[in-house]
C-alpha positions as CSV (number, residue, x, y, z in Angstrom):
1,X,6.3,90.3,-41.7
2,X,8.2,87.6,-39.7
3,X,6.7,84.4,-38.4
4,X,8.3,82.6,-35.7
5,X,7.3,79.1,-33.1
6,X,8.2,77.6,-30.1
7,X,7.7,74.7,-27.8
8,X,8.2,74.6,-24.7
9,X,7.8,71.9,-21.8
10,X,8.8,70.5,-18.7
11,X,10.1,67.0,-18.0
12,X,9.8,65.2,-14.5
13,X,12.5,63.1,-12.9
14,X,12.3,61.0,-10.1
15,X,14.2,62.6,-6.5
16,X,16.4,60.8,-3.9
17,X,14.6,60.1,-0.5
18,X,15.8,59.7,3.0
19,X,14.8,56.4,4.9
20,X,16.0,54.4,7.9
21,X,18.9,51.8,7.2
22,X,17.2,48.5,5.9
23,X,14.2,50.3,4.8
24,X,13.5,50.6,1.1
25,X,11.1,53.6,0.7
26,X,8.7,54.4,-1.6
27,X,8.8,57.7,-3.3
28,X,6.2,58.4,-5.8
29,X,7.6,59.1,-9.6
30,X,6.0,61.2,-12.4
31,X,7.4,60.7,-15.7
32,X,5.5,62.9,-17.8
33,X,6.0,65.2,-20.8
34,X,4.3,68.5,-20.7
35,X,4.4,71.0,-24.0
36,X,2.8,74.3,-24.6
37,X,3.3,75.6,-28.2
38,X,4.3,79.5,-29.4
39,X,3.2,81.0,-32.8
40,X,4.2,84.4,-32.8
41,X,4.0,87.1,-36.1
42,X,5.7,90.6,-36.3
43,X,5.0,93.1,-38.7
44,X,7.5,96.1,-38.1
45,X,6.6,98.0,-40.9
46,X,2.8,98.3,-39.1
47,X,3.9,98.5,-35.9
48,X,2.1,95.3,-35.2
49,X,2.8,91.7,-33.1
50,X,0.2,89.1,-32.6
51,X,0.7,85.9,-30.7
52,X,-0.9,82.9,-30.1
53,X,-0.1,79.8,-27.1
54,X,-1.9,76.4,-28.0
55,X,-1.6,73.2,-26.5
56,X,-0.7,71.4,-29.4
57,X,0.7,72.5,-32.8
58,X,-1.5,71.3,-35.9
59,X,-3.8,72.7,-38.6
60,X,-7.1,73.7,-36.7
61,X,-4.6,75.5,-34.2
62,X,-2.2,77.0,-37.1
63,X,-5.7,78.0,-39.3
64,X,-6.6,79.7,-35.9
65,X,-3.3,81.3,-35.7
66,X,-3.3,82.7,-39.3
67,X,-6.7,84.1,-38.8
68,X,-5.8,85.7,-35.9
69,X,-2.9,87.2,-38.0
70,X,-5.1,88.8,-40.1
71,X,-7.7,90.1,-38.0
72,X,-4.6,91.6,-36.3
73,X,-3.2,93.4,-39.6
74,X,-6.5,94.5,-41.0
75,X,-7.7,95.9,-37.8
C-alpha cells in the first residue's frame, strides 16, 4: 500500500487599472491564501484507491482519513 498528500491553493494578487490622467483609482485588493488538502492511499495488490479532500490537514482529519482507509480495504 502507498500513501501519498497534497496541498493545493490559490493566491490573489492585486491587477493594474485604467483611469483618466490625474486620477488615482481605486481598485479593490484581495490578498488571501486559500488551501484545500489531498490524502490519497493505493493498494495495487487489491485493486483498491481511496481518497480523501479536507480543508485542513491535522489529526481529527488524518484519524478520519485512516478510517476511511480501512473501511475501504476491509470492504
Amino acid at each position: 500500500m502507498a500513501q501519498d498528500e497534497g496541498r493545493f491553493g490559490r493566491i490573489s494578487t492585486p491587477q493594474r487599472c485604467w483611469s483618466p490622467k490625474g486620477v488615482r483609482p481605486t481598485a479593490p485588493r484581495q490578498i488571501g491564501r486559500e488551501y484545500v488538502s489531498v490524502s490519497r492511499a493505493v493498494a495495487p495488490s487489491l485493486r483498491r484507491m481511496t481518497a480523501l479532500i479536507v480543508p485542513q490537514t491535522n489529526t481529527a482529519m488524518m484519524n478520519l482519513f485512516l478510517s476511511q482507509v480501512v473501511c475501504s480495504i476491509t470492504s
